[in-house]
C-alpha positions in Angstrom: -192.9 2.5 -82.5 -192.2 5.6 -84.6 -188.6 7.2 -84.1 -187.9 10.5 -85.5 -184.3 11.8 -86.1 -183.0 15.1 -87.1 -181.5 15.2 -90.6 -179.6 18.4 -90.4 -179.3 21.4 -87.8 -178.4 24.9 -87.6 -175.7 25.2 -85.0 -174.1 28.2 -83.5 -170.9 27.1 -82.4 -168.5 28.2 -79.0 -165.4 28.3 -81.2 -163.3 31.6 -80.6 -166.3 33.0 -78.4 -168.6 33.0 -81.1 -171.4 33.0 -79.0 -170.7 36.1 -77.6 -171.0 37.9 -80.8 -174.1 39.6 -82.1 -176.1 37.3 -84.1 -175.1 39.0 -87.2 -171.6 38.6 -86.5 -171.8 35.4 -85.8 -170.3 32.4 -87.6 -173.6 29.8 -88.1 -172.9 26.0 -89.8 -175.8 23.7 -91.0 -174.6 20.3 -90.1 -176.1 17.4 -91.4 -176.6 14.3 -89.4 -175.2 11.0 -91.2 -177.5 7.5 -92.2 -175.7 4.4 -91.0 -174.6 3.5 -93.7 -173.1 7.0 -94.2 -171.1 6.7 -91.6 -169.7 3.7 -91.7 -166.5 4.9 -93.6 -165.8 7.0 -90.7 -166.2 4.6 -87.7 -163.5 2.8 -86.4 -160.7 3.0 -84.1 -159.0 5.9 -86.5 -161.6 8.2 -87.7 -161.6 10.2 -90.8 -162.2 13.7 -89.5 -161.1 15.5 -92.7 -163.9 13.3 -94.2 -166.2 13.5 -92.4 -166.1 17.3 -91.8 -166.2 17.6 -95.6 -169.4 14.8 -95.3 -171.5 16.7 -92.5 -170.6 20.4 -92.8 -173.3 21.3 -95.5 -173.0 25.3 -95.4 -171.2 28.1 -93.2 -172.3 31.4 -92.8 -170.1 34.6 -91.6 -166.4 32.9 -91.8 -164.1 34.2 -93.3 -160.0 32.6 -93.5 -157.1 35.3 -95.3 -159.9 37.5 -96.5 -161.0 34.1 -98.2 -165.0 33.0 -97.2 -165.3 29.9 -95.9 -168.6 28.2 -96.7 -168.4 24.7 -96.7 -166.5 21.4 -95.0 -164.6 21.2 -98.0 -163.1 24.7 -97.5 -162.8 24.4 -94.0 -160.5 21.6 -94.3 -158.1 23.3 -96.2 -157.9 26.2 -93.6 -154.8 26.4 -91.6 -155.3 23.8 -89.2 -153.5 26.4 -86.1 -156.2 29.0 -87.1 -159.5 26.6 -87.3 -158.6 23.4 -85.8 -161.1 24.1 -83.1 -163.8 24.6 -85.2 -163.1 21.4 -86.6 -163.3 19.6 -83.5 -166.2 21.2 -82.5 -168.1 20.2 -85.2 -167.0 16.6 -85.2 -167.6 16.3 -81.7 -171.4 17.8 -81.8 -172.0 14.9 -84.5 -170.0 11.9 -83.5 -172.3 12.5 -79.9 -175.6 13.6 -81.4 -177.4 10.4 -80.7 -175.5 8.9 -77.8 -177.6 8.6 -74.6 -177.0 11.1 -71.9 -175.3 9.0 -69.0 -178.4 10.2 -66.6 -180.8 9.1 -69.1 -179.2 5.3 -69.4 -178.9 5.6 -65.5 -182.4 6.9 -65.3 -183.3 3.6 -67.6 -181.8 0.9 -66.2 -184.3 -1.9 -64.2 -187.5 -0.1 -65.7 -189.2 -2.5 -67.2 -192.1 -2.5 -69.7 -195.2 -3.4 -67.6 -196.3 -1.0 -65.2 
C-alpha cells in the first residue's frame, strides 16, 4: 500500500471575513503539515499552540499588525493576542484536524471487510 500525504498547503483562511476579500487583498498562509515525530512535543493533554504555530506557519502573505508585516508564525505569535487570536486558532485547528477521519467516512467504514 502506497499512502501519500500533503507536506505543506496554501490556505486561505475565514478569519475577519477574509474570504470575502478580493484575492489580492487577501491574507494567504502556507502551512506545513508536521512528521510524527514533529509533533510529538505538541501532543498531549495541554498543547503548545504558541509552538506549534511558530512550527507549522511557514510564510504569510498580505498581513499586516501596527503598520508592522506579519510573515511568519514566529511574528504572529507576538501579535496582540485580542487582535489575532482567531487567526491563531484557525490555523491550529486546520492542522491538529488535517488527518483525522471524517465521522461519515469511519461510519461509512465500519463492518466492510476486505474480501468482496
Amino acid at each position: 500500500m502506497e499512502v501519500t500525504s500533503k507536506l505543506t498547503e496554501v490556505y486561505v483562511p475565514k478569519f475577519n471575513k477574509n474570504r470575502e476579500l478580493t484575492k489580492a487583498e487577501q491574507v494567504v498562509v502556507t502551512l506545513k503539515y508536521l512528521t510524527i515525530e514533529e509533533f510529538e512535543p505538541y501532543a498531549g493533554e495541554k498543547l503548545d499552540s504558541i509552538g506549534l504555530l511558530k512550527k507549522i506557519v511557514v510564510e504569510i502573505k498580505n498581513l499586516t499588525h501596527n503598520k508592522k508585516p506579519v510573515t511568519t508564525g514566529e511574528e504572529l505569535v507576538k501579535c496582540t493576542r485580542s487582535v489575532l487570536n482567531d487567526l491563531g486558532i484557525e490555523l491550529s485547528t486546520k492542522i491538529l484536524l488535517a488527518n483525522r477521519i471524517k465521522e461519515e467516512e469511519e461510519k461509512n467504514s465500519e463492518g466492510q471487510s476486505s474480501s468482496s
